[in-house]
C-alpha positions as CSV (number, residue, x, y, z in Angstrom):
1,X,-21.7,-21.1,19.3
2,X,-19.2,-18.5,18.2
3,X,-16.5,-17.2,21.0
4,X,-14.5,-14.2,20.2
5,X,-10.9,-14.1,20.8
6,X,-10.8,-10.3,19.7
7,X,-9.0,-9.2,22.6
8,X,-10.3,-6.5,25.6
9,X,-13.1,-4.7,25.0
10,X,-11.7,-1.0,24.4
11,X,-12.9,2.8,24.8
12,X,-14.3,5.3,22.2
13,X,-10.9,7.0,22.2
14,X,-9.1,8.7,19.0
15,X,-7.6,5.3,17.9
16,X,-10.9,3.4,18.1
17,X,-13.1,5.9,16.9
18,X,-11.0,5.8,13.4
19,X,-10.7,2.3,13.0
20,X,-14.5,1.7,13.6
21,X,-15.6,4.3,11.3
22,X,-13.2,2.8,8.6
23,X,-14.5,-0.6,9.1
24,X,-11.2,-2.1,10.5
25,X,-12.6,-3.6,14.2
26,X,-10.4,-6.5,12.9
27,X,-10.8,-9.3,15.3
28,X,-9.8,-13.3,15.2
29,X,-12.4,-15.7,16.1
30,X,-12.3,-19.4,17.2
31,X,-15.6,-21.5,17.1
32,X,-15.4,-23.0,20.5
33,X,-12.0,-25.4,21.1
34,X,-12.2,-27.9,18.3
35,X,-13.5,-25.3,15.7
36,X,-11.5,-23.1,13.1
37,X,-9.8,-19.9,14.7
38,X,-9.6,-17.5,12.0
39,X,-7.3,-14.3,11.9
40,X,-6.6,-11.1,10.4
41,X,-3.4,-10.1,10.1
42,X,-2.1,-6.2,9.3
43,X,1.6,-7.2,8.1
44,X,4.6,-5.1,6.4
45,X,4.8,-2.7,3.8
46,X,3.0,-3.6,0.3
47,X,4.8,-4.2,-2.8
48,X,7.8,-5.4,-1.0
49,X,9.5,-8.9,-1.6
50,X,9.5,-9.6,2.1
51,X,5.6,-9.4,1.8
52,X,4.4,-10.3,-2.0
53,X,6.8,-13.3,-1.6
54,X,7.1,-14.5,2.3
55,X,4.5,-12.5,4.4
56,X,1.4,-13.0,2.1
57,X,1.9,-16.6,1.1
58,X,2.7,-17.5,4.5
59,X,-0.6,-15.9,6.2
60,X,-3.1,-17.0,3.5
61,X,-1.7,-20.5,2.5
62,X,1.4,-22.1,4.9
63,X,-0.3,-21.5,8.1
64,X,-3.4,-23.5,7.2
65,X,-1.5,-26.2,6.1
66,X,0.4,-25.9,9.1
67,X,-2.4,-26.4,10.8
68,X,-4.3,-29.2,8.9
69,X,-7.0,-26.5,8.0
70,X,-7.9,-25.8,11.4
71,X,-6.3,-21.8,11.5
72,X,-6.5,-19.2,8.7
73,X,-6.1,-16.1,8.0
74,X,-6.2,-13.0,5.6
75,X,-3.6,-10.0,6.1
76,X,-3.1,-6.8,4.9
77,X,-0.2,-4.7,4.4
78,X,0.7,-1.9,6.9
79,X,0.9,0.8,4.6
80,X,-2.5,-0.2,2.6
81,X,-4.7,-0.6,5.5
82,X,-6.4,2.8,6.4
83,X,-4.2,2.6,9.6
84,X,-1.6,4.7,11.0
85,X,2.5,3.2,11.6
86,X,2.8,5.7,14.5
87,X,-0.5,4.5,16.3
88,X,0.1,0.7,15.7
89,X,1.6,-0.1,19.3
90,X,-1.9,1.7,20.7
91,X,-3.8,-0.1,18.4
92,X,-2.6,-3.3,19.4
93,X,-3.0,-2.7,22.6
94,X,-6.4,-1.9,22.4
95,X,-7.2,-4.6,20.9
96,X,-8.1,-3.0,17.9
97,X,-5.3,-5.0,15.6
98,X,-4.8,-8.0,17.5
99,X,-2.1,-9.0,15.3
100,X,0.2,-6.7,14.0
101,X,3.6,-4.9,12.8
102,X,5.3,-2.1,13.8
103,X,8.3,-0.2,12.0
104,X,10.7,0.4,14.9
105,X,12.0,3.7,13.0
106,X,8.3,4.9,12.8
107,X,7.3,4.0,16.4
108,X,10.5,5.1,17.7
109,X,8.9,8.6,18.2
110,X,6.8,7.8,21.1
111,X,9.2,5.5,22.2
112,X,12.8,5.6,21.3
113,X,13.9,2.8,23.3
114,X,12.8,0.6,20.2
115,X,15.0,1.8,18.3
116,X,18.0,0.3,19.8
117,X,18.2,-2.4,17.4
118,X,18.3,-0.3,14.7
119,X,20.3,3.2,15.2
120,X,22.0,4.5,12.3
121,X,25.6,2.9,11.3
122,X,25.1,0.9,14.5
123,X,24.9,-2.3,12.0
124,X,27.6,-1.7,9.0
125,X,26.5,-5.1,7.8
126,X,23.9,-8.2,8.4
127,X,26.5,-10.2,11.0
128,X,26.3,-7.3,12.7
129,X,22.6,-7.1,12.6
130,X,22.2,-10.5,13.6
131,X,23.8,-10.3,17.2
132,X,22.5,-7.0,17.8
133,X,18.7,-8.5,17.6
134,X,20.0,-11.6,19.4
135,X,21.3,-9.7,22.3
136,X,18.3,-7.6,22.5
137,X,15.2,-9.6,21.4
138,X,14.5,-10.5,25.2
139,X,14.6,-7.0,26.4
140,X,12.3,-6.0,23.8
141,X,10.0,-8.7,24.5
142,X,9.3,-7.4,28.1
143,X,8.9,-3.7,27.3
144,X,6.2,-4.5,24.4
145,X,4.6,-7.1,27.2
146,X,5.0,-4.2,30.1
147,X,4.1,-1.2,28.5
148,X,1.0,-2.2,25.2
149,X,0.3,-6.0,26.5
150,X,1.9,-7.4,23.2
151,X,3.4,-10.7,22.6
152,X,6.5,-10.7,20.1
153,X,6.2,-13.3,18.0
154,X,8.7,-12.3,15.2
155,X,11.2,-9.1,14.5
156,X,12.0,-8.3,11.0
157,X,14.1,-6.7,8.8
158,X,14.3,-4.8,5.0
159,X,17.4,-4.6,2.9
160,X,20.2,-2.4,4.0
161,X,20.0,1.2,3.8
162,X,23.4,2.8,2.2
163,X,23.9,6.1,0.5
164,X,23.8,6.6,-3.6
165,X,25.2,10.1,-5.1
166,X,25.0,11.5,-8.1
167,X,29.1,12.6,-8.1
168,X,32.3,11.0,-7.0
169,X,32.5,10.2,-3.1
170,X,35.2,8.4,-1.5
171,X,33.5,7.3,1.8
172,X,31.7,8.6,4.5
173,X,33.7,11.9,5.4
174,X,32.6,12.5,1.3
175,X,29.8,13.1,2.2
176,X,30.3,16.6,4.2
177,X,28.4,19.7,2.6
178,X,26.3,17.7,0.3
179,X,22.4,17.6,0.8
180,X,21.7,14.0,1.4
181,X,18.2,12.5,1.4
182,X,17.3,11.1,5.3
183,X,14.1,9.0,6.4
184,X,14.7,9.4,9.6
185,X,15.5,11.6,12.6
186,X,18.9,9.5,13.5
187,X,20.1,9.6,10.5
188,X,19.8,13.2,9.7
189,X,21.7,13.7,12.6
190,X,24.3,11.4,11.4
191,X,24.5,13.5,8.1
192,X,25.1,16.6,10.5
193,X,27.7,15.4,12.4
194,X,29.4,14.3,9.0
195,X,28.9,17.9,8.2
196,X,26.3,17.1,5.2
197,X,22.6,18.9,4.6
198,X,20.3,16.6,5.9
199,X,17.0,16.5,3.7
200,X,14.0,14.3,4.9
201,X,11.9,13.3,2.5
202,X,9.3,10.1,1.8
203,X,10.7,7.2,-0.2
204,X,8.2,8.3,-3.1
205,X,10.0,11.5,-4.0
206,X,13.5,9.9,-4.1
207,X,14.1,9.7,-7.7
208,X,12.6,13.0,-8.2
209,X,14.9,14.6,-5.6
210,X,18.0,13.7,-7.3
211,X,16.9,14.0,-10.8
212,X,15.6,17.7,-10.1
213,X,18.9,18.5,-8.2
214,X,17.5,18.7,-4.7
215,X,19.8,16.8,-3.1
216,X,23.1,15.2,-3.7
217,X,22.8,12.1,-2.4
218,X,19.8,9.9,-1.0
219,X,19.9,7.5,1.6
220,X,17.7,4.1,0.7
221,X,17.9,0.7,0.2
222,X,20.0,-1.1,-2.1
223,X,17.8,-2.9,-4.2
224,X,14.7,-0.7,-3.9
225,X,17.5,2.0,-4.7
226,X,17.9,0.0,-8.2
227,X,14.2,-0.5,-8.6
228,X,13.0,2.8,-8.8
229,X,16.1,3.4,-11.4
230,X,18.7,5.4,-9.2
231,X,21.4,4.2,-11.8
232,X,19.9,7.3,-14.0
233,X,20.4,9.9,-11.6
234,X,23.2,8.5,-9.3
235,X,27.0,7.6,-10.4
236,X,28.6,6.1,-6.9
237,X,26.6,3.8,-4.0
238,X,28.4,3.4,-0.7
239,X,28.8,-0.6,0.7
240,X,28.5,0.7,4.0
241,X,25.2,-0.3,5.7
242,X,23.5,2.9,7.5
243,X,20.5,1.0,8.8
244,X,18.3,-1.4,7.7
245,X,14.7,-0.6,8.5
246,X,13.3,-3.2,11.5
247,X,10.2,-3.9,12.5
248,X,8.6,-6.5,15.0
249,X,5.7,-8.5,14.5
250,X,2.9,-9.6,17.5
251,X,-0.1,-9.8,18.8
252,X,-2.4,-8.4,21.5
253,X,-1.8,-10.4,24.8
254,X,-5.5,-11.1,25.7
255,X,-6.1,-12.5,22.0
256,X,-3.3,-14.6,22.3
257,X,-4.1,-16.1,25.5
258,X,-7.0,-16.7,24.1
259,X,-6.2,-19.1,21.3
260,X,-6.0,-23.0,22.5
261,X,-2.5,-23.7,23.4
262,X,-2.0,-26.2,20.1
263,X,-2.6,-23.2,18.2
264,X,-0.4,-20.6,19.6
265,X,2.4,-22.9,19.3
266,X,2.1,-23.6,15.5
267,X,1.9,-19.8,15.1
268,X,4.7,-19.2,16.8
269,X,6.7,-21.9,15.1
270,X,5.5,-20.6,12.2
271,X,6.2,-17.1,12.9
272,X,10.0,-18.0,13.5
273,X,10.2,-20.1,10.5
274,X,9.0,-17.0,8.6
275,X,11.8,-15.0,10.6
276,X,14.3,-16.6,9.5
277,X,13.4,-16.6,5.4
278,X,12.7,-13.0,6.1
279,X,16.6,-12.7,7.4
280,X,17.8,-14.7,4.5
281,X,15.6,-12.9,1.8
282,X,17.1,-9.2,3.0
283,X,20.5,-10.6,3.3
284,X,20.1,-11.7,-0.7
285,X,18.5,-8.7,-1.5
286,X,21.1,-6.0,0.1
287,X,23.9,-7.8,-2.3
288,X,22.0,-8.2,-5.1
289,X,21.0,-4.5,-5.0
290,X,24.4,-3.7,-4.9
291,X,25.6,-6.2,-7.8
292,X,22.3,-4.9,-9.5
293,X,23.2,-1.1,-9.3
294,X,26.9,-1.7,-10.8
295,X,26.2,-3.9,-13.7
296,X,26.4,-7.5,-12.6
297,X,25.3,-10.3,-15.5
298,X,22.8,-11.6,-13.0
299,X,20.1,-8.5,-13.2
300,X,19.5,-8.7,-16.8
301,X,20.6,-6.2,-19.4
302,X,23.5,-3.8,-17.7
303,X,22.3,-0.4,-16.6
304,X,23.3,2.2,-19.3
305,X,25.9,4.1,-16.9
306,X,26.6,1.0,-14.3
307,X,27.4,2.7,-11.0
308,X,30.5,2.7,-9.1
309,X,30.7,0.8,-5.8
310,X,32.3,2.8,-2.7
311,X,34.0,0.0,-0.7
312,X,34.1,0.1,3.3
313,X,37.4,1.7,4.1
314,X,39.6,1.5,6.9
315,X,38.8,5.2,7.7
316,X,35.2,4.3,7.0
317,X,35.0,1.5,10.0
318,X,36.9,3.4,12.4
319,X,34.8,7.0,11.8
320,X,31.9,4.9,11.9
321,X,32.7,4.0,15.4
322,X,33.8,7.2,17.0
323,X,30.5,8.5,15.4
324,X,28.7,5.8,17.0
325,X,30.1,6.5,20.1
326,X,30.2,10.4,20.4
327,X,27.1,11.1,17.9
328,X,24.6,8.4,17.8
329,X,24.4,6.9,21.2
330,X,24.7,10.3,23.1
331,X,21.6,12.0,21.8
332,X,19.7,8.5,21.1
333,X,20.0,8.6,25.3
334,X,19.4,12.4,25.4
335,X,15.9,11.5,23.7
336,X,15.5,8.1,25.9
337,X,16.9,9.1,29.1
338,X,18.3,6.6,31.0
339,X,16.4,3.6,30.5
340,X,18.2,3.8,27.3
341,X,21.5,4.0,29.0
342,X,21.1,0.7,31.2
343,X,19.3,-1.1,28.4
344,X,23.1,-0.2,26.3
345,X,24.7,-1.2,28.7
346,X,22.9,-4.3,29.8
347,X,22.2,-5.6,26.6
348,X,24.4,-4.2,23.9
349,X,27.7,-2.7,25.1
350,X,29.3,-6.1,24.8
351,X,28.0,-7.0,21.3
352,X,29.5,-3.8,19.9
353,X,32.3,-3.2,22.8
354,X,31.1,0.7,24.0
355,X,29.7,1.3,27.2
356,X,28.3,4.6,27.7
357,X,28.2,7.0,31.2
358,X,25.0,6.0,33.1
359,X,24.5,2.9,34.0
């Protein structure tokens, strides 16, 4: 006899209503305790490295042979499913998804108190990064438990985000009274406060937006930055990580209690395993997207016009900072309130050494 592990049954609300009519009541099913539990997994974004050559492989081959046959699963990318990014935290809560992964940037709407680990220039580089999700991982643990009834299993992050141009720059200050491409709501107020034109526009019409002249520079990543051939349109790409693009990985509570005890464990080994290649994989990525974009031997045949690498400057760390601390953190907390201010101050005030008012 079959027993479902699909997690709580759910209402005919909005978020339902759309995934049922699209055929997505995705669920993950165990035959009894000694059976096979099989799962279905919505992961990152498609045609990525961190899921054609980590996420992927890991779901629909390691994680059986993890588990000497006994769990498998299928998984499909966020962006490919038929689902929404900004609705995944309900979804999983629901039930609806009962494993899933949600972009902090794109969630951060609804709640902005996930985007602590990732607001702009708070991590110049993947050191950085690291502690930041160290010091906070527990916190955000509890509020996904509290507030959707999600188990973290895994947080994880894409290449850094730095800024290409298509004329000389020197450093961040450069960049004032240019129009610079944003994908984000924190980082077009970081282009304002650096006295630039923030213009937000989707990843797709990058290229096109600096080839047709409308914008000056673009914010993305470094080697997806190369991949989509910025090297024609851009002469300069700053070092300087502006943020990197996080997302957290989990699973609705009820399903996960749910599973046999054996089984969760080798998930979640699994899961942290996959972590850490993830980590690695962006780490390698980020420089070879900058080695890539200014000529280096190792990328194959040298760009036509190799770009120019903008080192981090002196001036460049110690702006950063000040903008951290009178741009970035102020009206992150005007958005959060002050939940935000005693999770800062709790959490990551030491790892980055600024405390801010309420406490």
């Amino acid at each position: 006899m079959t027993k479902a592990v699909s997690g709580r049954h759910f209402g005919w609300n909005g978020f339902a209503f759309l995934v049922v009519l699209m055929g997505f009541c995705i669920s993950a099913k165990a035959e009894d305790t000694d059976g096979p539990v099989k799962l279905e997994i919505v992961g990152g974004l498609d045609a990525v490295t961190q899921y054609t050559k980590l996420e992927q492989p890991f779901w629909e081959k390691e994680i059986e042979q993890r588990s000497n046959g006994r769990i498998k699963a299928t998984i499909r990318p966020l962006d490919s499913s038929g689902l929404r990014g900004q609705e995944m935290l309900q979804l999983m809560r629901l039930g609806v998804v009962p494993f899933g992964t949600a972009l902090a940037a794109v969630v951060a709407g609804d709640e902005p108190e996930f985007n602590a680990l990732d607001l702009p220039i708070l991590n110049p580089d993947m050191a950085t990064l690291r502690k930041t999700a160290d010091a906070f991982r527990g916190r955000l643990s509890t509020l996904l438990r509290e507030r959707y009834d999600i188990e973290l299993l895994g947080i994880y992050t894409y290449p850094a985000q730095v800024a290409f141009c298509v004329s000389d720059f020197s450093g961040l200050d450069d960049l004032s009274g240019r129009r610079v491409r944003t994908s984000s709501v924190g980082q077009s107020e970081l282009m304002t406060a650096l006295g630039a034109v923030p213009v937000q526009l989707p990843f797709a019409e990058v290229a096109s937006a600096l080839r047709d002249g409308v914008v000056d520079c673009a914010i993305t990543g470094t080697l997806s930055g190369y991949e989509i051939g910025l090297d024609q349109y851009t002469t300069h790409v700053h070092a300087m990580a502006l943020s990197w693009g996080l997302s957290f990985f989990g699973a609705n509570v009820t399903t996960w209690q749910a599973l046999p005890p054996a089984d969760r464990e080798i998930i979640r080994a699994g899961v942290a395993d996959l972590e850490k290649r993830i980590w690695a994989q962006a780490e390698q990525d980020t420089e070879r997207g900058l080695a890539c974009n200014t000529g280096a031997s190792l990328c194959g045949p040298a760009p036509a016009r190799p770009m120019t690498l903008v080192p981090t400057s002196k001036a460049d760390a110690e702006r950063r900072r000040q903008l951290l601390s009178e741009v970035v953190l102020p009206r992150w907390i005007a958005r959060c309130g002050d939940a935000c201010a005693q999770d800062w101050n709790s959490y990551l005030a030491a790892v980055h050494d600024i405390k801010v008012g309420a406490e």
